[in-house]
C-alpha positions as MATLAB code, in Angstrom:
seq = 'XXXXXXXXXXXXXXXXXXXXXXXXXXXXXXXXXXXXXXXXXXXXXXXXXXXXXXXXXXX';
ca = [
      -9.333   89.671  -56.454;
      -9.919   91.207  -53.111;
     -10.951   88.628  -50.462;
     -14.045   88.729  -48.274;
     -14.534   87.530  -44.951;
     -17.826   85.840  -43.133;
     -18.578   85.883  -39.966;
     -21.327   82.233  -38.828;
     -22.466   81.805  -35.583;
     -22.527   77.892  -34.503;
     -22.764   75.678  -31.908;
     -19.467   73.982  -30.531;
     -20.836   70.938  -31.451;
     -21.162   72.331  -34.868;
     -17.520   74.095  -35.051;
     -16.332   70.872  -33.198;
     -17.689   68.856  -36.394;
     -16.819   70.904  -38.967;
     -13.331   71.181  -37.972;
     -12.621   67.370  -37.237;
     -14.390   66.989  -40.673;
     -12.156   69.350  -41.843;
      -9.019   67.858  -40.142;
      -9.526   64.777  -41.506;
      -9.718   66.055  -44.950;
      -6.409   67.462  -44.176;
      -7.647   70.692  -45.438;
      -8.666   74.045  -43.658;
     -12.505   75.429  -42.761;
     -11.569   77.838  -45.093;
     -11.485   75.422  -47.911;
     -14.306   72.930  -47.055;
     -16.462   76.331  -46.928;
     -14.970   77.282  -50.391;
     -15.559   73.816  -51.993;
     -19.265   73.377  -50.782;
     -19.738   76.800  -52.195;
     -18.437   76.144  -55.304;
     -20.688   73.168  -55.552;
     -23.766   75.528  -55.774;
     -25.344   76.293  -59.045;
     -24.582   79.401  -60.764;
     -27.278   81.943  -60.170;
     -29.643   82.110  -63.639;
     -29.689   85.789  -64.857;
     -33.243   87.124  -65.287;
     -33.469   88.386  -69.000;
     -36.154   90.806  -67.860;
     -33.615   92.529  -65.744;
     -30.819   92.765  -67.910;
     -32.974   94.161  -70.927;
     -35.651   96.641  -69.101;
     -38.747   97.699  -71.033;
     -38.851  100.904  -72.493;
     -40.105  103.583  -70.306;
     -44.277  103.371  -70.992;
     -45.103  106.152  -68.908;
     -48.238  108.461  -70.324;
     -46.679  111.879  -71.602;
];
């Protein structure tokens, strides 16, 4: 799998937070970001989308 990166802007007291957080989880940003993404729900595939109507156009 190839890996992506992300670039967030925050404030220091933001990155100060999230890496003490971090620290004292005694893991990196890297992962807390990873976990709390892997928390969200799975996105719900629209049915509509993956089977289009037939093409309806007058002839």
């Amino acid at each position: 799998m190839k890996e992506k990166s992300i670039r967030v802007r925050l404030s220091q007291k933001r990155n100060d937070k999230l890496k003490a957080h971090a620290s004292s989880k005694e893991k990196t940003v890297t992962q807390l970001v990873e976990d709390l993404i892997d928390r969200l729900p799975s996105p719900k595939i629209d049915d509509s989308l993956s089977n289009p109507l037939p093409d309806q156009s007058d002839d």
